[in-house]
C-alpha positions as CSV (number, residue, x, y, z in Angstrom):
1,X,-74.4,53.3,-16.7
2,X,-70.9,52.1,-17.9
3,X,-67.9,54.7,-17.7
4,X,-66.5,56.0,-20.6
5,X,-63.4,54.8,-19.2
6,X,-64.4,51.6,-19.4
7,X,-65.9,51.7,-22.9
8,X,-62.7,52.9,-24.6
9,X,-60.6,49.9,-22.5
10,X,-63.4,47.5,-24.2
11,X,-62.6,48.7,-27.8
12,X,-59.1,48.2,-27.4
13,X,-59.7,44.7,-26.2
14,X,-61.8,44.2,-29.1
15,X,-59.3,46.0,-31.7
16,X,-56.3,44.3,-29.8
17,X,-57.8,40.7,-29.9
18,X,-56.5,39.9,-33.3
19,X,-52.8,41.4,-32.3
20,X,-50.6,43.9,-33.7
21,X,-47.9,44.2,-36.4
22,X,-44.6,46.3,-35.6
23,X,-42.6,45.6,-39.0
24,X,-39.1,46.5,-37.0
25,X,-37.6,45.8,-33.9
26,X,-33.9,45.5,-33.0
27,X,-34.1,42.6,-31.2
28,X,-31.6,40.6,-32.8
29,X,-29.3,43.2,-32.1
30,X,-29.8,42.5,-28.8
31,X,-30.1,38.6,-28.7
32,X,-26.5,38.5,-30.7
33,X,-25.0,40.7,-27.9
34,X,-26.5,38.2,-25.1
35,X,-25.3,35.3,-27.0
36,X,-24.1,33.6,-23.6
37,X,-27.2,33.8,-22.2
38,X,-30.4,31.8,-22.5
39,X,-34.0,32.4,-23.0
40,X,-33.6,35.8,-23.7
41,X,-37.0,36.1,-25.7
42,X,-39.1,35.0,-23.3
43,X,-37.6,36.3,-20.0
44,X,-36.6,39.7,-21.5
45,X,-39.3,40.5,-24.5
46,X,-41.9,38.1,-24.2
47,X,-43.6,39.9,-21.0
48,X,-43.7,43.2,-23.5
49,X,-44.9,41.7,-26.2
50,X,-48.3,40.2,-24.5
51,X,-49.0,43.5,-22.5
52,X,-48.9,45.0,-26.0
53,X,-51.2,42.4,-28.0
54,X,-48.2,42.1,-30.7
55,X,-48.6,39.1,-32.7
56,X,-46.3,40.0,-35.8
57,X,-42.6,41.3,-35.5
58,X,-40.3,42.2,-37.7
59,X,-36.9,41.5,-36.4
60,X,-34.1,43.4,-38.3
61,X,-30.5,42.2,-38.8
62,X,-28.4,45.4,-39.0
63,X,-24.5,45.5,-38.0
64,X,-22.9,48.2,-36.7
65,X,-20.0,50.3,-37.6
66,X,-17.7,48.0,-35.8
67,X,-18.0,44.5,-37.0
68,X,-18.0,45.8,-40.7
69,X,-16.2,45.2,-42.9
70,X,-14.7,41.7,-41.8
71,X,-17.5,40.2,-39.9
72,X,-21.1,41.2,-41.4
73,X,-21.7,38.2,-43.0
74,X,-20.8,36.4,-39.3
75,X,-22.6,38.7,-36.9
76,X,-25.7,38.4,-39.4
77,X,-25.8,34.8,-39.7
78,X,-25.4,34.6,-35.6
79,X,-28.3,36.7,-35.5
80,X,-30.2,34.3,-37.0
81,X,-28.9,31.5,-35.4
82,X,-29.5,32.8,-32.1
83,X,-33.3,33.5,-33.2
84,X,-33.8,29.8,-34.3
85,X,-32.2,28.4,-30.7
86,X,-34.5,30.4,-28.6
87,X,-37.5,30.3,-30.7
88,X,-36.9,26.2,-30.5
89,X,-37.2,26.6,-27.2
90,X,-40.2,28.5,-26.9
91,X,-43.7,27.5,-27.6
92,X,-44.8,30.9,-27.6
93,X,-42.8,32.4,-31.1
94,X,-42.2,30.6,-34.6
95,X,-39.8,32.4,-37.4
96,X,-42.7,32.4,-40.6
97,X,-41.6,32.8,-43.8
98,X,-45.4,33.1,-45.9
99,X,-48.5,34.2,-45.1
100,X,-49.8,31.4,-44.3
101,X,-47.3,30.9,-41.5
102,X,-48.2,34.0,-39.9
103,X,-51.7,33.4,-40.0
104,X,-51.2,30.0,-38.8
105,X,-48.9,31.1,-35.9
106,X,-51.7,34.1,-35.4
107,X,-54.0,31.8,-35.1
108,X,-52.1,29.1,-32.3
109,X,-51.3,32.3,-29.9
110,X,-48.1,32.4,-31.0
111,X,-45.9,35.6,-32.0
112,X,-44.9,35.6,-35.5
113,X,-41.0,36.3,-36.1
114,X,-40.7,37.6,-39.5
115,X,-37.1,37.9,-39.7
116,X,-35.9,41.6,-42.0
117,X,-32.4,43.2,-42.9
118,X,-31.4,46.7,-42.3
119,X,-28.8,47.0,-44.6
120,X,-27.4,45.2,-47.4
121,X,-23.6,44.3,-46.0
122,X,-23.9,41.0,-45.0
123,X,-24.0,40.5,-48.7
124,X,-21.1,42.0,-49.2
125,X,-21.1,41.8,-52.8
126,X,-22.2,38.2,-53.5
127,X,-25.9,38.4,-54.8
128,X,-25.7,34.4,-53.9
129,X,-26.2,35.0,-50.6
130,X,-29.1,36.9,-50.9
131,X,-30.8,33.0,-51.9
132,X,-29.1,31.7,-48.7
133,X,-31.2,34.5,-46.4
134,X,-34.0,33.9,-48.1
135,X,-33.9,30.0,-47.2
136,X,-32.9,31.4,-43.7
137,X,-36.1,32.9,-43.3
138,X,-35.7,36.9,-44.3
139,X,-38.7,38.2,-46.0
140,X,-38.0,42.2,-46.0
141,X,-34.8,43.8,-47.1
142,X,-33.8,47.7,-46.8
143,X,-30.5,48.3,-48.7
144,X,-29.1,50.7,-47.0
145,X,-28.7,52.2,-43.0
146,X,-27.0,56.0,-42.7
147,X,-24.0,54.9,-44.2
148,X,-23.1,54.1,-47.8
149,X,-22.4,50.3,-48.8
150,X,-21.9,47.8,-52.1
151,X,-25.9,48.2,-52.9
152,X,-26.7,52.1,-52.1
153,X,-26.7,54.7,-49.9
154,X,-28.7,55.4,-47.1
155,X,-30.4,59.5,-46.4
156,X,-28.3,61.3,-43.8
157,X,-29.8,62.7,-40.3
158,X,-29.6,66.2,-41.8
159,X,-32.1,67.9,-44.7
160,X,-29.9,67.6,-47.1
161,X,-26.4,66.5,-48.2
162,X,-26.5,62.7,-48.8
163,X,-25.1,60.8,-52.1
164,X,-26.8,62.0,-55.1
165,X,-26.1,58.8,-56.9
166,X,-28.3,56.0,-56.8
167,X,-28.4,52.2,-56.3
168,X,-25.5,50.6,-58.1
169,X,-25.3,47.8,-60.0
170,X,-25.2,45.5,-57.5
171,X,-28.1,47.3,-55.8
172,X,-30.3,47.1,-58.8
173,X,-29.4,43.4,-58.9
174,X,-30.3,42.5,-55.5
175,X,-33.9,44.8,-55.4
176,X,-34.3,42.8,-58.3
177,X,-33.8,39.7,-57.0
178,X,-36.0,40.7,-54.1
179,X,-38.8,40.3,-56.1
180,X,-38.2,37.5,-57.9
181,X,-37.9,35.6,-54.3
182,X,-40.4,37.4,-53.2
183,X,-38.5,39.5,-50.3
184,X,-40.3,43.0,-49.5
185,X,-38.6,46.3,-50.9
186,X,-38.8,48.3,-47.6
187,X,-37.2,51.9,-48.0
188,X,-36.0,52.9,-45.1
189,X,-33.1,54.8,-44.4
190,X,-32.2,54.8,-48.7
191,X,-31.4,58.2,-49.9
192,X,-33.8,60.3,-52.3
193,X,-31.9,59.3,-55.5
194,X,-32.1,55.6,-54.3
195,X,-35.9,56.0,-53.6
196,X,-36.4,56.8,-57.1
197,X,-34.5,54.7,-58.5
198,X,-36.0,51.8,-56.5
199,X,-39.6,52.8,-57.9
200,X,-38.0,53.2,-61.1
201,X,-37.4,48.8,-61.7
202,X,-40.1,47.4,-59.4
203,X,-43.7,46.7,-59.3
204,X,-44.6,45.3,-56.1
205,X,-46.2,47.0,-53.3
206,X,-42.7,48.7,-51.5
207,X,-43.3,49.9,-47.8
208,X,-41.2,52.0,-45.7
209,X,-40.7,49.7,-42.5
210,X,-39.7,52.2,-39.9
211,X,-39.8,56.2,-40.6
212,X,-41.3,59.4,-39.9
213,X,-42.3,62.5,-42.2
214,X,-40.4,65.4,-42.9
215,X,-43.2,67.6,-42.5
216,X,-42.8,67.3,-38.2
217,X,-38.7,66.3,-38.4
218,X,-37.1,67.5,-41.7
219,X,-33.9,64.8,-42.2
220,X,-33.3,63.2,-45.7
221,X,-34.2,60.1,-43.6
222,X,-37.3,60.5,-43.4
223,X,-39.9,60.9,-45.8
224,X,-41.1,63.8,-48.1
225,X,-44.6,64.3,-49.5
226,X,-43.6,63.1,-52.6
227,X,-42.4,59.9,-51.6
228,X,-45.3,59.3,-49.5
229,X,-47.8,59.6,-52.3
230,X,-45.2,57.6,-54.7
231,X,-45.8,54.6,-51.7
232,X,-49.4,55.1,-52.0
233,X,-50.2,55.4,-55.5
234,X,-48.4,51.7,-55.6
235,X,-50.8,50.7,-52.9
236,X,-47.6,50.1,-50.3
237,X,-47.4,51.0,-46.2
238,X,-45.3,53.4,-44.4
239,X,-44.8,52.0,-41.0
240,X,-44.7,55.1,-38.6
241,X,-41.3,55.3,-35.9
242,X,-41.5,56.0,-32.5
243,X,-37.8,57.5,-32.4
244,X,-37.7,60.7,-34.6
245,X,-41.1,62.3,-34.0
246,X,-39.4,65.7,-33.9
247,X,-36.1,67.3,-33.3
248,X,-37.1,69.0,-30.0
249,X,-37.3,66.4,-27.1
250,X,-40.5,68.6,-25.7
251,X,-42.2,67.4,-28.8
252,X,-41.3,63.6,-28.4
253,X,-45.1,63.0,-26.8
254,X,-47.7,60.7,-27.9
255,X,-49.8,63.4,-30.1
256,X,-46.8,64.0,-32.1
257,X,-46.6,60.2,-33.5
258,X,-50.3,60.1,-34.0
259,X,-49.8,63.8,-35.9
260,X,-47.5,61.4,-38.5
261,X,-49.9,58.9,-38.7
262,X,-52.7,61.4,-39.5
263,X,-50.2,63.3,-42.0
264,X,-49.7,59.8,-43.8
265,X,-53.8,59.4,-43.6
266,X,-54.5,62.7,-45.0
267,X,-52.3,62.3,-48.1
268,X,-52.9,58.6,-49.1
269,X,-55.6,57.3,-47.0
270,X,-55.4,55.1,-43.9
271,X,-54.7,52.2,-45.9
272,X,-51.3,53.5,-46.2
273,X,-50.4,53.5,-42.6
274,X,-48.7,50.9,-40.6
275,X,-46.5,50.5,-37.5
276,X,-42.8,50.5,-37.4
277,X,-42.0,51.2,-33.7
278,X,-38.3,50.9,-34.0
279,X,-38.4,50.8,-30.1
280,X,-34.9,51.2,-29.1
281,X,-34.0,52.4,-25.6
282,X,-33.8,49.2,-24.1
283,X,-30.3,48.7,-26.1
284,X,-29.5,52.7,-25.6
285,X,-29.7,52.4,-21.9
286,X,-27.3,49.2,-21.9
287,X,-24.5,51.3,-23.4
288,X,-22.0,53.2,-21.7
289,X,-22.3,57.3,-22.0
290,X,-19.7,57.4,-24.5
291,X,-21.3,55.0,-26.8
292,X,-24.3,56.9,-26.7
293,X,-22.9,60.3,-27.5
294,X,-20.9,58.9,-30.1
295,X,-24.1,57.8,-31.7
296,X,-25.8,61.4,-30.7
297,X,-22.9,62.9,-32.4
298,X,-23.0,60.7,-35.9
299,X,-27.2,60.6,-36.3
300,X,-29.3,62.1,-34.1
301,X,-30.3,62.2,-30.2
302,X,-33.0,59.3,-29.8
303,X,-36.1,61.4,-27.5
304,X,-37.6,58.8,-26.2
305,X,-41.6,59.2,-25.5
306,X,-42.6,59.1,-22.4
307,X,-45.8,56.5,-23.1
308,X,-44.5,55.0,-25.9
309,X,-41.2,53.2,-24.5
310,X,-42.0,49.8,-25.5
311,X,-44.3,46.9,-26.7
312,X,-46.1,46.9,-23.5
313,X,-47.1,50.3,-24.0
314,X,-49.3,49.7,-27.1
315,X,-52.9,50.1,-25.5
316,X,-51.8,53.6,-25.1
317,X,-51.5,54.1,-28.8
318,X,-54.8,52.8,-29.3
319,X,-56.2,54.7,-26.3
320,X,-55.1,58.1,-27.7
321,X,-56.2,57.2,-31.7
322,X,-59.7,56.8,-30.1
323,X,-59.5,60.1,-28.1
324,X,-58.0,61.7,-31.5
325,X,-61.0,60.4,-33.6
326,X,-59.8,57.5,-35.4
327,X,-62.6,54.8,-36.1
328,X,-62.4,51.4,-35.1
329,X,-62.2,50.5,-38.9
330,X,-59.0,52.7,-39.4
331,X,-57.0,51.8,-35.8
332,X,-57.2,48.1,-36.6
333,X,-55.9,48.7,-40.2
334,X,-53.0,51.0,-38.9
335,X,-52.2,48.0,-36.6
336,X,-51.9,45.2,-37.9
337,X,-54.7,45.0,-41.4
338,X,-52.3,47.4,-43.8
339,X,-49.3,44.9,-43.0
340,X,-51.1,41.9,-43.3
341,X,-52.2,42.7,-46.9
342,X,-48.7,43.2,-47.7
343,X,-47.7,39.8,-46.6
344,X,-50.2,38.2,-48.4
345,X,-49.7,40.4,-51.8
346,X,-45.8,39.8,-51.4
């Protein structure tokens, strides 16, 4: 008689053999900030990344506060440079920039790098450039972080009180121009005027790479109801975060990021749902206290779940959608089928 245990380990095997997708990770972040070093990927993430299953990762420039406004358009390009040295090195990632690509590097064992950008400043105001990151390899673009810049500006970590403006011009012209290259909309972090009016002069599948609902954490940066359904009714994918499941760090557990997932489910159907892990405490822990309140004090306190720290810890993800009732069917197209189809519609 074989255990029940070791049943649900053999459907994860199964459901993890054709890997994951996590549509936003900070690891460029981290690579820029290691510059002097070498072999980051493999030494520091690649040991996550297998444990996990994860075969396709979004990696999201973003700048912070202090290299803007002089150096965005630096730090972003030495984010990508530093991805193309250590991926050149490695036989175990390639940087895809189509479908095909992923499914090729799928397909070899390797991780696909699918390079995004979380924020709109490297641009500065120069739609021009937007061509050059799109030769460079990005392939999802999000206008706008907390802050306001030239495109937009982003939903505050409070219910209420953002911009009640919209894109402008410039914003307009590069969501535009997004899908004329054929770079994903994702709307993360945009405020609810920018939403709209991103919905408004599109057509293309959008997604929301990284986010929670505001049913369970109630912060203009997440999403309402009504934004959910506008994402499904245009047959796009919310990919579900890891770091704001809740306000209350006793509800930062496992069940609480599955009750998102089955929130997005109920509303649109599971075709909806993706995975945007956003995992982040590997750079909060490297910063000194200060730099962490200071980033408590102008967003929000990160509560970290226990299970869910990292890549590795994906089988516990799948574990606990089995024990929650999820079908085989649905937990392979919350991880990695939903985001696929976007790739290949985009």
């Amino acid at each position: 008689m074989i255990a029940k245990g070791t049943f649900i380990e053999e459907r994860i095997d199964r459901m993890h053999a054709g890997g994951i997708v996590d549509l936003h990770f900070d690891a460029l972040m981290d690579l820029y900030e290691k510059r002097d070093r070498k072999n980051v990927l493999e030494s520091e993430f690649l040991p996550e990344l297998e444990m996990g299953n994860i075969s396709v990762v979004g990696v999201a420039i973003y700048i912070e506060d202090r290299y803007l406004p002089e150096m965005g358009l630096r730090v972003a390009l030495d984010q990508i440079a530093r991805l193309y040295i250590e991926t050149r090195k490695s036989q175990r990632f390639g940087i895809c920039k189509s479908f095909r690509e992923i499914e090729n590097a799928r397909g070899a064992g390797r991780i696909a790098l699918l390079i995004t950008m979380e924020g709109a400043e490297p641009l500065g105001t120069d739609l021009n450039l937007l061509r050059i990151f799109h030769e460079l390899g990005v392939r999802s673009m999000g206008l706008t972080h907390a802050r306001s810049n030239a495109a937009g500006h982003g939903g505050i970590f409070a219910a209420t009180g953002s911009s009640p403006n919209g894109l402008t011009s410039f914003g307009r012209d590069v969501v535009r121009e997004c899908e004329r290259l054929g770079i994903i909309i994702d709307l993360a972090h945009i405020n609810p005027a920018g939403f709209d009016e991103i919905f408004s002069i599109t057509k293309k599948p959008p997604i929301v790479s990284h986010t929670n609902v505001r049913r369970y954490y109630d912060i203009e940066r997440n999403i309402s109801d009504a934004q959910i359904k506008m994402i499904g009714e245009r047959r796009g994918v919310i990919g579900v975060n890891s770091l704001l499941v809740s306000p209350r760090e006793e509800e930062g557990t496992m069940d609480r990021y599955i009750d998102h997932i089955e929130y997005i489910a109920n509303l649109i159907g599971i075709d909806g749902v993706g995975i945007g892990f956003d995992f982040f405490e590997f750079i909060y822990r490297q910063w000194p206290e200060s730099r962490q309140k200071e980033l408590d004090a102008k967003l929000a306190t990160p509560h970290f779940i226990p299970d869910l720290k990292n890549h590795s810890n994906a089988r516990n993800l799948t574990r606990r959608l089995i024990e929650r009732g999820f079908t085989d069917e649905q937990i392979e197209k919350i991880l990695r089928d939903n985001w696929l189809r976007i790739f290949k519609e985009w």
